[in-house]
N, C-alpha and C positions, 0 to 999 in steps of 0.2 A: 347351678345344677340342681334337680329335682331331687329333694330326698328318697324318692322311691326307684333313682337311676339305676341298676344291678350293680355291684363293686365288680370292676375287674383289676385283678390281679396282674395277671401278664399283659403286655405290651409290645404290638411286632411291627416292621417295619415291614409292607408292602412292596412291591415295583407294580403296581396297576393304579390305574384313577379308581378314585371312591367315589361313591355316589351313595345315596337311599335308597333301600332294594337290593344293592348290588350282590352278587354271590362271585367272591374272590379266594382262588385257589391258592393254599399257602404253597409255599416250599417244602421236599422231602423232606428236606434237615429241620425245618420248626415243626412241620406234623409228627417226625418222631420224636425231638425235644417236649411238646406238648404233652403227647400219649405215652412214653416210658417215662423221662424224668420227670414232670411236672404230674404225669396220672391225671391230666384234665381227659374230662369227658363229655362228647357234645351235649350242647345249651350250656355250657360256662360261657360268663362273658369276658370278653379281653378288648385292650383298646389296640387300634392301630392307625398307621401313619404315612404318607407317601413323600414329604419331602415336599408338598404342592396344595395340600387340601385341607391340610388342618386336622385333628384329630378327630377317630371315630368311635362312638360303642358300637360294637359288633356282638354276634353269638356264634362259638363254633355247632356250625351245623353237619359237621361230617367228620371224623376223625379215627380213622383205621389204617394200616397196612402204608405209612408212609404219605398216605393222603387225608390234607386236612382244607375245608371250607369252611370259611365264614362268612356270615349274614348280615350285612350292614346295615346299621338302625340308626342312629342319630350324631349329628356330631356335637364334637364336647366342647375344641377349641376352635376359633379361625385359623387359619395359619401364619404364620408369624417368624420370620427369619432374625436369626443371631446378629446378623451386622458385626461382628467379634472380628478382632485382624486375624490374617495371614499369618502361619507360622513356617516360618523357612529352620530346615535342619538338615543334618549331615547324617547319614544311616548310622544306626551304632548297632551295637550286638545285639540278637532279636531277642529276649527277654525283656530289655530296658527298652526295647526300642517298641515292645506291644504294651508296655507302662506308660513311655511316650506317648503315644497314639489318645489311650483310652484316658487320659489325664486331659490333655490337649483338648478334645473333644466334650468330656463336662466341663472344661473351663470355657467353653463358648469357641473357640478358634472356629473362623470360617474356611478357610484354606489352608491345605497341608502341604509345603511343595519338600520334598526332596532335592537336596544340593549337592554335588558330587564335587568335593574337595582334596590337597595335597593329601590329608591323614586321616580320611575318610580309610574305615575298618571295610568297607563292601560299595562296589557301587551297583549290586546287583539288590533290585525290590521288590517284592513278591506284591504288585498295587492288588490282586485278589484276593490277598490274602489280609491285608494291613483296611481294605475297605470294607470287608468284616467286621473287624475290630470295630472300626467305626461306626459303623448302625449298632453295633451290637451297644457301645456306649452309647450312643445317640439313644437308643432305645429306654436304658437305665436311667439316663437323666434328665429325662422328659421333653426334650429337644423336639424340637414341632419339625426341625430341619434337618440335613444330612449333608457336613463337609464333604468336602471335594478333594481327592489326593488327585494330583498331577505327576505327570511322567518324572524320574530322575532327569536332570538336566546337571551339568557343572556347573561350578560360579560363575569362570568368566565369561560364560555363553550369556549365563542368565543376567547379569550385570550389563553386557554389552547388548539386552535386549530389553530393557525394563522401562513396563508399564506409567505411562505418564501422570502424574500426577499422584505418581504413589510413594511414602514414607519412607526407607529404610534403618531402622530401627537395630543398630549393631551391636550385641551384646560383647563386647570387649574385654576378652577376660585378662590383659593388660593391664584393667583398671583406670584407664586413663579419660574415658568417657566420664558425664556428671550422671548423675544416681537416674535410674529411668523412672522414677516416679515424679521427678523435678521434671526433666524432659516432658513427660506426657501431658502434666498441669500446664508447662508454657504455652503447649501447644494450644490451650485452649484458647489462649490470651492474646495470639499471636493477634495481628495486624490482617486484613484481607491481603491476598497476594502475598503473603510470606510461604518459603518454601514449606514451614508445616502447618498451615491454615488450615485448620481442622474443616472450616466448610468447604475447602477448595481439596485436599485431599479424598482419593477413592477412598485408599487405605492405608491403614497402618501395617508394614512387614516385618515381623521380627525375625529375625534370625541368631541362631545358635550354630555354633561352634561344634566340630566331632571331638572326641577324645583325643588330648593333646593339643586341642588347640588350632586355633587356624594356623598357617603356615606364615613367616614374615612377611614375604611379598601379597600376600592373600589382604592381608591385614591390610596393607599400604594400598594395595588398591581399593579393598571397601571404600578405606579414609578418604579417598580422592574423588568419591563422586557427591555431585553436589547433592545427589536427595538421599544421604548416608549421614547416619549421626548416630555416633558412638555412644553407646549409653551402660554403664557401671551395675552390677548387680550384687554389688559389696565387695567385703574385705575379703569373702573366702573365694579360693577354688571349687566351681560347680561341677556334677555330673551334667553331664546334657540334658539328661531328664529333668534335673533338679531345675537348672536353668529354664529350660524352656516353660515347668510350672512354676515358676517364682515369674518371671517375665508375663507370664496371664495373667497371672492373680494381680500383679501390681497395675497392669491394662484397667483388666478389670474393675478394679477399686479408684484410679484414677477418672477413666473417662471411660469407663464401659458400664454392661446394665447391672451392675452387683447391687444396683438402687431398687431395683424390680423387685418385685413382689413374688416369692416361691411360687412356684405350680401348686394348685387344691388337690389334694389325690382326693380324689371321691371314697 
């Protein structure tokens, strides 16, 4: 990057193509976040993103009364997607559940699916509301990409339909699984053609448990299918939340990119 780049500060995620030249209309809601909270005023510059293009420096060139433009000038990154696993969860109470999300998402997760289980608190999802969250983290933590929530579905619909050659990764709070950080090393070492052969696998799925726990039968059925391996997240009892960020992080530090090299904020 050229030392004489402009610093931008803020960072938004778009829904249009980018291009050089381009003049792209924000959203009410970021034009008056810019202009009352932030008090930017046109010709600041800010970076932004589409999920496709890779990263832009732009200038807001118009910003009043709910409506704000920006003027695309150069781009900063290529674009570059996460490759991070699947996170499978059970809705939990929406404070912990918009901590979920926005955790989930700077720990690199590429997919969010929603599971609809025996002791599931809600199987009702607000996905408009929860795909917010997620650009809005995707935005903070420099993510060139933007996960994907998926419709609520139950387990055993989603069990009796699952994706070929894909992981699942059963956070067992039984205990009776081996430690998932052993689990994800094996994987690396498996044999071609073994069920978790890292080159032959799409992805990795983790999933997590609602409050309370999966239900007996629940459990028994996970155990029973062959692309399903129990895996241990210690001695204690987790929140869901907690789980599901202890489960990343261990991804991550195992076989994921925590090898990478930080974003340069200019």
């Amino acid at each position: 990057m050229q030392q004489d780049t402009p610093r931008a500060r803020q960072r938004l995620f778009v829904a249009h193509t980018i291009t050089a030249g381009a003049e792209i209309a924000l959203t009410p809601e970021q034009s008056h976040y810019l202009e009352h909270v932030m008090r930017l005023k046109p010709g600041t510059p800010v970076k932004i993103f589409n999920g496709m293009d890779g990263e832009w420096l732009a200038t807001l060139s118009e910003l009043r009364k709910k409506k704000g433009v920006v003027s695309v000038e150069t781009r900063l990154r290529d674009q570059q997607n996460s490759n991070g696993p699947t996170l499978a969860f059970a809705p939990i109470k929406k404070q912990r559940l918009d901590f979920l999300i926005e955790k989930s998402v700077e720990l690199g997760v590429s997919r969010l699916m929603p599971i609809i289980t025996a002791h599931s608190i809600t199987d009702k999802v607000r996905l408009d509301r929860l795909q917010a969250q997620v650009i809005e983290a995707a935005e903070q933590s420099e993510r060139l990409d933007v996960p994907k929530i998926d419709e609520p579905v139950k387990l055993y619909d989603w069990l009796a339909n699952w994706p070929e050659n894909n992981h699942l990764l059963f956070c067992d709070e039984t205990g009776s699984g081996s430690p998932i950080g052993d689990v994800l090393t094996e994987s690396l070492a498996k044999p071609a053609g073994s069920a978790i052969d890292n080159n032959n696998v799409v992805n990795h799925i983790l999933v997590i448990g609602p409050e309370g726990g999966f239900a007996p039968d629940e459990i028994d059925r996970i155990r029973k299918q062959p692309f399903a391996t129990p895996v241990s997240l210690g001695p204690r009892i987790l929140r869901a939340e907690t789980a599901a960020i202890a489960a990343l992080a261990v991804y991550q530090d195992r076989i994921g990119d925590w090898s990478a090299r930080p974003v340069t904020r200019d």
